[in-house]
N, CA, C and O atoms as a Tinker XYZ file with bonds, in Angstrom:
   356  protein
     1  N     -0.635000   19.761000   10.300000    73     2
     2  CA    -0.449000   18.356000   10.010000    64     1     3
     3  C      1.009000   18.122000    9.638000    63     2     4     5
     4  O      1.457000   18.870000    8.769000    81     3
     5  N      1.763000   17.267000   10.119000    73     3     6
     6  CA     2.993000   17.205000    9.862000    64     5     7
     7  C      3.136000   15.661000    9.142000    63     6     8     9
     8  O      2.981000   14.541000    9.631000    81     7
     9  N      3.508000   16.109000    7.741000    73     7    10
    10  CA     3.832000   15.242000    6.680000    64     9    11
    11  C      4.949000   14.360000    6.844000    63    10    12    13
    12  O      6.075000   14.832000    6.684000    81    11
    13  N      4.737000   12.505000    7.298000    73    11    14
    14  CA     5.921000   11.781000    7.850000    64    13    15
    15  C      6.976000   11.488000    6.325000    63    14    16    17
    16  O      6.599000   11.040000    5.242000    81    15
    17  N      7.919000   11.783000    6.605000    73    15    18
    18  CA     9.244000   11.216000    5.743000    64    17    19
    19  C      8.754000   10.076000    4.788000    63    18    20    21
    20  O      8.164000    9.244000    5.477000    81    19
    21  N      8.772000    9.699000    3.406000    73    19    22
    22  CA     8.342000    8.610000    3.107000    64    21    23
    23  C     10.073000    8.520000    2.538000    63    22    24    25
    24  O     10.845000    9.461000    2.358000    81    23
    25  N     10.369000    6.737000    2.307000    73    23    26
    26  CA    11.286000    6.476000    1.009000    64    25    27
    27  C     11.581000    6.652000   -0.004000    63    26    28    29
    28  O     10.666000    6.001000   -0.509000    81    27
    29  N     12.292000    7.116000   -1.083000    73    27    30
    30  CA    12.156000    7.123000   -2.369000    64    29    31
    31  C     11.904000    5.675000   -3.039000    63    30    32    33
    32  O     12.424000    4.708000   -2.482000    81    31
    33  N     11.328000    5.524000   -3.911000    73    31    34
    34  CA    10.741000    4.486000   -4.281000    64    33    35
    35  C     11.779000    4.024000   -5.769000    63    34    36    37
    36  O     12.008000    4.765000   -6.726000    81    35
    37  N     12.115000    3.055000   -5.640000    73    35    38
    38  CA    13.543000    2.559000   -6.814000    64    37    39
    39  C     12.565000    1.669000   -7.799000    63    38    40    41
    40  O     12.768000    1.447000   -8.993000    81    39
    41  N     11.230000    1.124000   -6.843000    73    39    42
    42  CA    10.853000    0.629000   -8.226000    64    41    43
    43  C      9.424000   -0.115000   -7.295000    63    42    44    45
    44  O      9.013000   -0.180000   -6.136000    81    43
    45  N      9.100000   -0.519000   -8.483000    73    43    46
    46  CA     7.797000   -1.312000   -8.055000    64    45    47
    47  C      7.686000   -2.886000   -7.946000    63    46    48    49
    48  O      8.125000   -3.707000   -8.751000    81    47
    49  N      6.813000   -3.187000   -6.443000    73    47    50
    50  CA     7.414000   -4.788000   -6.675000    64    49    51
    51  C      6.155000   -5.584000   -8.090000    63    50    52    53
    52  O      5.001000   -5.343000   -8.443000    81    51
    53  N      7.111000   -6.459000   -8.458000    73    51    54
    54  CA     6.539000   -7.140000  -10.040000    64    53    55
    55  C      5.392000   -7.162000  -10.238000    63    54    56    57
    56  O      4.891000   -6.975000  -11.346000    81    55
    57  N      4.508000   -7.490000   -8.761000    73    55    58
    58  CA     3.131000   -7.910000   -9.023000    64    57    59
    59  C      1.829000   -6.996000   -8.900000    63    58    60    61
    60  O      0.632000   -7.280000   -8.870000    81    59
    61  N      2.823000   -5.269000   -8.816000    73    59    62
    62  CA     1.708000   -3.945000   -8.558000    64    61    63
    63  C      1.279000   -3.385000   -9.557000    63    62    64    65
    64  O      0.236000   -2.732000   -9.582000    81    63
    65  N      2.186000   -3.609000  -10.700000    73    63    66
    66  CA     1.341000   -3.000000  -12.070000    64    65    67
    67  C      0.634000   -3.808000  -12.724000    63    66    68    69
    68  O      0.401000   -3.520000  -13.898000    81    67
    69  N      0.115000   -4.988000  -12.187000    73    67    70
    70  CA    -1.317000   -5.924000  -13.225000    64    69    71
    71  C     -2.517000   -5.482000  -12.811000    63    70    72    73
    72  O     -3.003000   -5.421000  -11.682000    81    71
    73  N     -2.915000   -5.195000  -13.816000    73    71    74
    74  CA    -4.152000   -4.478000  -13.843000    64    73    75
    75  C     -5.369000   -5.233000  -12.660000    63    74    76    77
    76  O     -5.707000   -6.385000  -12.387000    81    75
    77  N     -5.785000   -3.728000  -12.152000    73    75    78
    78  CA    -6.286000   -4.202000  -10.542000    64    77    79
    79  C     -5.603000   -4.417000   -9.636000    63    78    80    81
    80  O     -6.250000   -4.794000   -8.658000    81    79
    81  N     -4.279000   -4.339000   -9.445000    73    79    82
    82  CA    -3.531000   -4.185000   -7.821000    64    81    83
    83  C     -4.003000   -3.441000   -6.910000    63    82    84    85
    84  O     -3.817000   -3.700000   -5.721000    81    83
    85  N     -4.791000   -2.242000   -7.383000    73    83    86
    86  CA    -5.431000   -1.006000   -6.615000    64    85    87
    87  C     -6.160000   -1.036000   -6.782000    63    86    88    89
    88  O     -6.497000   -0.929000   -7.961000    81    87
    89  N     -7.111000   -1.210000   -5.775000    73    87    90
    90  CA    -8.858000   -0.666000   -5.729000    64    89    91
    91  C     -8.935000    0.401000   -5.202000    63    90    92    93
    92  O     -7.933000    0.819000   -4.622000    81    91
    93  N    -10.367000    1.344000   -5.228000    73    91    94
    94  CA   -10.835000    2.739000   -4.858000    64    93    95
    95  C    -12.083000    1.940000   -4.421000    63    94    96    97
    96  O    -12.802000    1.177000   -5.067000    81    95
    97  N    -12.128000    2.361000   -3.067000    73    95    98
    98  CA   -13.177000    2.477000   -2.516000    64    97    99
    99  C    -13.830000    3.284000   -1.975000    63    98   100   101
   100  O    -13.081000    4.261000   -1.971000    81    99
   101  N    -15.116000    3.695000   -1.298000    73    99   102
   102  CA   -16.032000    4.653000   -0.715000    64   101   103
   103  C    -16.331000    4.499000    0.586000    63   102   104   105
   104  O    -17.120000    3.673000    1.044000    81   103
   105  N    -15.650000    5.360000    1.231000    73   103   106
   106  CA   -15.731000    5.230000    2.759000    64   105   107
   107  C    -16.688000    6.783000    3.160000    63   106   108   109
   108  O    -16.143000    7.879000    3.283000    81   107
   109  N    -17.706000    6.617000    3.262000    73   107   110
   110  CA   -18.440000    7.907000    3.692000    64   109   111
   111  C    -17.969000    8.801000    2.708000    63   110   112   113
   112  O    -17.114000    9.669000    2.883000    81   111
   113  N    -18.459000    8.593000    1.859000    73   111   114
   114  CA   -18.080000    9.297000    0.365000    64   113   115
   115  C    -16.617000   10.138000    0.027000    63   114   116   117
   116  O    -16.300000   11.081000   -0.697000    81   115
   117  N    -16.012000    9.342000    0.865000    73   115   118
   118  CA   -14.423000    9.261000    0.215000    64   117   119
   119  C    -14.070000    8.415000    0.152000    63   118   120   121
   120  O    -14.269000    7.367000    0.767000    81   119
   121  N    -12.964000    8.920000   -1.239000    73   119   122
   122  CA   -12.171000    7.670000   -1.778000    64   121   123
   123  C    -11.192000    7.123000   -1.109000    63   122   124   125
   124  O    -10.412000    7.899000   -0.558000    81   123
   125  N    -10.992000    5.826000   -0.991000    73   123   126
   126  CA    -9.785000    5.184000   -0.562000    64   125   127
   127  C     -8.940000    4.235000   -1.193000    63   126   128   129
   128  O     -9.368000    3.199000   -1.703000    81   127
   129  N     -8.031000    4.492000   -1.174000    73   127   130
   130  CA    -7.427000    3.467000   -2.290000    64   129   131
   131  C     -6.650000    2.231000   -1.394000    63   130   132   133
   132  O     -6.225000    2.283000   -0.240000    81   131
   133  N     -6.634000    1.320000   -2.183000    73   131   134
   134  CA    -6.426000   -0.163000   -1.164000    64   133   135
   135  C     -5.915000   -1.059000   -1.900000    63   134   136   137
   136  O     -6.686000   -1.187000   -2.851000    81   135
   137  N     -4.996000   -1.804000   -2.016000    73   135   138
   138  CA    -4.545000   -2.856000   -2.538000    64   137   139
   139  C     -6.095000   -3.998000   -2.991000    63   138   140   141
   140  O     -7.050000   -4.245000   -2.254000    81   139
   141  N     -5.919000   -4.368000   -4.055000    73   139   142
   142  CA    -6.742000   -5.428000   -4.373000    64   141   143
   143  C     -6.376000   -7.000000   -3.860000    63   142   144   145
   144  O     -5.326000   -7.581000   -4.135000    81   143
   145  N     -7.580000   -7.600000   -2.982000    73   143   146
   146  CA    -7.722000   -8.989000   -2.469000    64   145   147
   147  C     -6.705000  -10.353000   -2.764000    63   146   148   149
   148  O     -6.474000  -11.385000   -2.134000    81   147
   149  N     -6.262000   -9.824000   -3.976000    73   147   150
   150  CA    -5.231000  -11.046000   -4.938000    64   149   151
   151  C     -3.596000   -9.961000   -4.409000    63   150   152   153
   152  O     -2.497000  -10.515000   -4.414000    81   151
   153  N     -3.720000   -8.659000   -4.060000    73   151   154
   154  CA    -2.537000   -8.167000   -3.649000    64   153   155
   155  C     -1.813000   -8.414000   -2.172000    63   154   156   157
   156  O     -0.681000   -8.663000   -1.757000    81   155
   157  N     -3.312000   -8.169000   -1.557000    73   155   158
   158  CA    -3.190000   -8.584000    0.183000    64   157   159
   159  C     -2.723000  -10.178000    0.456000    63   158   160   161
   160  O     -1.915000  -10.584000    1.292000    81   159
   161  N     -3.517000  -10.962000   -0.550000    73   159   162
   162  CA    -3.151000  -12.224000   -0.386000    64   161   163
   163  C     -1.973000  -12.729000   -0.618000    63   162   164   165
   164  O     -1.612000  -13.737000   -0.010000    81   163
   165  N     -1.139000  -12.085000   -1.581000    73   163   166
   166  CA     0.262000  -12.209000   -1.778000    64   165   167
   167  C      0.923000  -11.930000   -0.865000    63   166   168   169
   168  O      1.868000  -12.659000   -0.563000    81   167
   169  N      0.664000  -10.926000   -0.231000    73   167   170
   170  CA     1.835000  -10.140000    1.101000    64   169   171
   171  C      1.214000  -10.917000    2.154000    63   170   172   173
   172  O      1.581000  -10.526000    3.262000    81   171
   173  N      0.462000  -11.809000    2.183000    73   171   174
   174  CA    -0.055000  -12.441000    3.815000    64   173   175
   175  C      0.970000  -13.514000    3.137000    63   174   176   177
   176  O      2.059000  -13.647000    3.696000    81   175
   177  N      0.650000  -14.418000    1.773000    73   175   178
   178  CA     1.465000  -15.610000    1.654000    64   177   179
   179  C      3.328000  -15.138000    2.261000    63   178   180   181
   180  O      4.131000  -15.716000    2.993000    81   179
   181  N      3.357000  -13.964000    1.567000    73   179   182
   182  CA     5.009000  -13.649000    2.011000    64   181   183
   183  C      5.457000  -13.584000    3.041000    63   182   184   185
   184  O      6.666000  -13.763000    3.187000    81   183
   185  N      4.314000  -13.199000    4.509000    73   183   186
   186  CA     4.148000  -12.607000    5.429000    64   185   187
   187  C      4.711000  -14.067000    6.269000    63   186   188   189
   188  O      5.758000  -14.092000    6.916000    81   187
   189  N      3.954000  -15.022000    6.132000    73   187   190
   190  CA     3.634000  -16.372000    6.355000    64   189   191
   191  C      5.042000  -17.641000    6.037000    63   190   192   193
   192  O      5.735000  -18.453000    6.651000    81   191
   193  N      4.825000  -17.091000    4.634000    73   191   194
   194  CA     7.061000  -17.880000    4.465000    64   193   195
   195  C      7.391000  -16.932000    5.303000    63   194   196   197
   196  O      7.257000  -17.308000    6.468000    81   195
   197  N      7.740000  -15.940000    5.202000    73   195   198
   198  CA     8.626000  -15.051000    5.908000    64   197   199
   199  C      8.966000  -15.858000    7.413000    63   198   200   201
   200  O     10.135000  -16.078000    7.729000    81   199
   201  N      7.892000  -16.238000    8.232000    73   199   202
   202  CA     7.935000  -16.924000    9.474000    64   201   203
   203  C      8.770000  -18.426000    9.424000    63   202   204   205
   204  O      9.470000  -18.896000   10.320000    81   203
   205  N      8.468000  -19.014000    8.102000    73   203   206
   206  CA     8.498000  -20.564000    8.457000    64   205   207
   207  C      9.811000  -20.425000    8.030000    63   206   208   209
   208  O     10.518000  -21.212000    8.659000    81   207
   209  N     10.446000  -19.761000    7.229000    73   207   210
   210  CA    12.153000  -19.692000    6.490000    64   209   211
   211  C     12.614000  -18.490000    6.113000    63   210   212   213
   212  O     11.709000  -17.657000    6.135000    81   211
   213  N     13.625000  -18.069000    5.784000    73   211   214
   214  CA    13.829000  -16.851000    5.070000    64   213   215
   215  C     13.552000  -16.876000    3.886000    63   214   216   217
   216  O     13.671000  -17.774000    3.053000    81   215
   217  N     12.975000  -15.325000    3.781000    73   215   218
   218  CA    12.871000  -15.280000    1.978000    64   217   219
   219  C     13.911000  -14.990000    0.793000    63   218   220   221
   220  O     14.986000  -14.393000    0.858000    81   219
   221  N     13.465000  -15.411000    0.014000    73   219   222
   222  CA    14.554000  -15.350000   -1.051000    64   221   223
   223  C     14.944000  -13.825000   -0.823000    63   222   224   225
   224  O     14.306000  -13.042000   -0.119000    81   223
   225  N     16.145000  -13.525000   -1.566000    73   223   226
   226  CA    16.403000  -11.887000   -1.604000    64   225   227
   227  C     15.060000  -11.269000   -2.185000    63   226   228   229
   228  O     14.384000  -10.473000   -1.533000    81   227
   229  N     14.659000  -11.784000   -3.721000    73   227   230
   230  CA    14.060000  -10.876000   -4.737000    64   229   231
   231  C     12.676000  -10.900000   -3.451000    63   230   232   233
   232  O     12.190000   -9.818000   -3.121000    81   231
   233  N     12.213000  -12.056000   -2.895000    73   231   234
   234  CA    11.044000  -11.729000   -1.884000    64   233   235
   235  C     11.055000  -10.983000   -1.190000    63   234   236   237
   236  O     10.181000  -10.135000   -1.007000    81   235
   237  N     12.080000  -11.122000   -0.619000    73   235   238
   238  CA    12.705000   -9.740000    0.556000    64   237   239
   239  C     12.071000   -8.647000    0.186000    63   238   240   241
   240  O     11.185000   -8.043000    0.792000    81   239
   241  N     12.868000   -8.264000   -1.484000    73   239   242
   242  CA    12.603000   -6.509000   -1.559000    64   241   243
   243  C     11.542000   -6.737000   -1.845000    63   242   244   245
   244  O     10.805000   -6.026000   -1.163000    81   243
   245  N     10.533000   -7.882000   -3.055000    73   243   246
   246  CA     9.155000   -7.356000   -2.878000    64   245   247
   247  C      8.120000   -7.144000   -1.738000    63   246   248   249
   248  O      6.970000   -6.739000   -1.910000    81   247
   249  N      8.641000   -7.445000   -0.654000    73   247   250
   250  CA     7.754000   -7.607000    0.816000    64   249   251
   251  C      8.339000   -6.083000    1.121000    63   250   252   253
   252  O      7.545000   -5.467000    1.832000    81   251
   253  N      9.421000   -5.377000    0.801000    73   251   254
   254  CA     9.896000   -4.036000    1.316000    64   253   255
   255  C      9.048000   -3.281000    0.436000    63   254   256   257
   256  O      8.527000   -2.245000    0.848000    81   255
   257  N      8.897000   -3.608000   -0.489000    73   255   258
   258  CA     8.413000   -2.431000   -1.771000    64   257   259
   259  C      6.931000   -2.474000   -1.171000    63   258   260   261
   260  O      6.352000   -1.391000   -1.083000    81   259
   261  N      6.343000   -3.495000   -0.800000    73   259   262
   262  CA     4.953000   -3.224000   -0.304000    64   261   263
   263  C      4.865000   -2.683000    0.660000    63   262   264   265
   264  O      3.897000   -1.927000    0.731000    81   263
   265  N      5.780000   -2.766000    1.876000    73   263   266
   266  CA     5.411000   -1.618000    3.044000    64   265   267
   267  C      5.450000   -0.231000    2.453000    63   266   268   269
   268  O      4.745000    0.692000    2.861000    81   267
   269  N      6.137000   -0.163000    1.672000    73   267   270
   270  CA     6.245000    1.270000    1.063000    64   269   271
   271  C      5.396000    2.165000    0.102000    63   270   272   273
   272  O      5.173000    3.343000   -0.178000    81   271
   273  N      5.050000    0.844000   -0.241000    73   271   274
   274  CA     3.769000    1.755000   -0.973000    64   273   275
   275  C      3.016000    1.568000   -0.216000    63   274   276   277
   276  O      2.352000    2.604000   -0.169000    81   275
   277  N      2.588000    0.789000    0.564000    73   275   278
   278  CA     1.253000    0.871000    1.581000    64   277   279
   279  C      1.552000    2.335000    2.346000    63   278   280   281
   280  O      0.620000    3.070000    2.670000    81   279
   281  N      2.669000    2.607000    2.546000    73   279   282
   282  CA     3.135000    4.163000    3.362000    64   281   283
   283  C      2.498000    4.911000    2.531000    63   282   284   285
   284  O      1.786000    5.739000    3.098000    81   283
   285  N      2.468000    4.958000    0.833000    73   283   286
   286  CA     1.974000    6.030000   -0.059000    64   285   287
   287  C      0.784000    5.969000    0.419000    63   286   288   289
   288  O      0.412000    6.731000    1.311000    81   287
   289  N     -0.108000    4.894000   -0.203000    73   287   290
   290  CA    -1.205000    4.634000   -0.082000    64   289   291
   291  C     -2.108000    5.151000    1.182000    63   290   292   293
   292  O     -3.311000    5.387000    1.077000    81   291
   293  N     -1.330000    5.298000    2.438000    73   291   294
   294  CA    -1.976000    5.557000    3.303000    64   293   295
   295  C     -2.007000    6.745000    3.863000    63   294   296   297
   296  O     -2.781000    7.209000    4.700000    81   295
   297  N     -0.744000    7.373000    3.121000    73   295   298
   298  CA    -0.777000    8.901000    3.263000    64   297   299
   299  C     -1.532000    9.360000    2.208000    63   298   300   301
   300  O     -2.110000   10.426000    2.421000    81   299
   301  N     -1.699000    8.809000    1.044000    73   299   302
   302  CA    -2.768000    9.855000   -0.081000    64   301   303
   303  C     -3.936000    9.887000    0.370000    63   302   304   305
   304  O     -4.636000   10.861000    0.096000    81   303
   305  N     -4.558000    8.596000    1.355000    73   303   306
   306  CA    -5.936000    8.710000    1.876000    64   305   307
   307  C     -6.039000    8.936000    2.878000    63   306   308   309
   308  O     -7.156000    8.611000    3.277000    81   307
   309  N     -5.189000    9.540000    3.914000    73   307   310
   310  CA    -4.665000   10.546000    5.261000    64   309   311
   311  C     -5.148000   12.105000    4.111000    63   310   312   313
   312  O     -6.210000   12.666000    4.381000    81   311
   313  N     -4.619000   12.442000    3.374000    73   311   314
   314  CA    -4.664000   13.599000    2.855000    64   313   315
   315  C     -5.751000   13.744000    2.026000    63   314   316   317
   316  O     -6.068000   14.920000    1.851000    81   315
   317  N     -6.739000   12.535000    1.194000    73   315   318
   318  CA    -7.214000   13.518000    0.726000    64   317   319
   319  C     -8.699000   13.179000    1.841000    63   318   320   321
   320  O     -9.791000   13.719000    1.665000    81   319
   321  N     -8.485000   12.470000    2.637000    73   319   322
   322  CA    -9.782000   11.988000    3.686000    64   321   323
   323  C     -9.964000   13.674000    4.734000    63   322   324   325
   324  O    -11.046000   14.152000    5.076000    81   323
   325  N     -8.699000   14.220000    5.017000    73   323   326
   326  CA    -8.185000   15.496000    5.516000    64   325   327
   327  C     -8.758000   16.731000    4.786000    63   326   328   329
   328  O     -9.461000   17.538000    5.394000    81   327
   329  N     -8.413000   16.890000    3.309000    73   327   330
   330  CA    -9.220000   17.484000    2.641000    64   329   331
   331  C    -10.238000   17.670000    2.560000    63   330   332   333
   332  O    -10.814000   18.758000    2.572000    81   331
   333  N    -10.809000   16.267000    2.427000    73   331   334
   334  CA   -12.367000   16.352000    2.547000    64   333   335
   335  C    -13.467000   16.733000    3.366000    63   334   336   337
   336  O    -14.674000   16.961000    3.292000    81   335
   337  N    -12.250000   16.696000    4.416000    73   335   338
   338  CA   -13.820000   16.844000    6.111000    64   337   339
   339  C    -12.616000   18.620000    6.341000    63   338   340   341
   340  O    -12.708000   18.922000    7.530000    81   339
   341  N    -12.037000   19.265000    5.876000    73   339   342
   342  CA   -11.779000   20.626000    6.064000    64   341   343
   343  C    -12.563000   21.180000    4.875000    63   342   344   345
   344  O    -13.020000   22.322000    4.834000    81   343
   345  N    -12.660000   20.387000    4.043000    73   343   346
   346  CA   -13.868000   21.659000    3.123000    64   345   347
   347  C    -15.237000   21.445000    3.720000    63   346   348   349
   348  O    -16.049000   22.360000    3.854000    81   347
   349  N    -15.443000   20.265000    4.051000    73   347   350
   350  CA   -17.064000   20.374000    4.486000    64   349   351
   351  C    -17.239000   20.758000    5.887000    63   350   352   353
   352  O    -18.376000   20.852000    6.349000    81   351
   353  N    -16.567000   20.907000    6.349000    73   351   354
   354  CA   -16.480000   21.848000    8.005000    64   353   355
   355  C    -17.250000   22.932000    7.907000    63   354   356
   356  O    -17.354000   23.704000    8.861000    81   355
């Protein structure tokens, strides 16, 4: 399995540490971790200005900081979803 390059991460955008940004869910009895409904909805609203005008700078990087953790996010449940179906093999 070849592990893709991630960014170093300078910081978190404002609205990922309120309690519940991350959900865990159960996908065939693994965990997955996922942005919470009030998180997705923020990055569609940003997604959405983003089209009709440019975003402010500070929007900018928080719309960057979320691709980037969505990169974490989707490699921790690449790896441990990987884990899981090589032990039960």
């Amino acid at each position: 399995m070849t592990i893709p390059l991630l960014p170093k991460l300078d910081r978190l955008p404002a609205s990922l540490p309120i309690n519940g940004a991350v959900r865990i869910g159960l996908e065939e009895g693994i965990p997955i971790f996922r942005a919470t409904e009030t998180v997705q909805t923020w990055i569609e609203e940003l997604l959405v200005k983003q089209q009709q005008s440019p975003l402010s700078v500070e929007e900018g990087q928080e719309l960057d900081c979320y691709e980037k953790i969505d990169d974490y996010l989707s490699l921790g449940n690449r790896a441990v979803r990987n884990i899981f179906l090589t032990q039960n093999q």
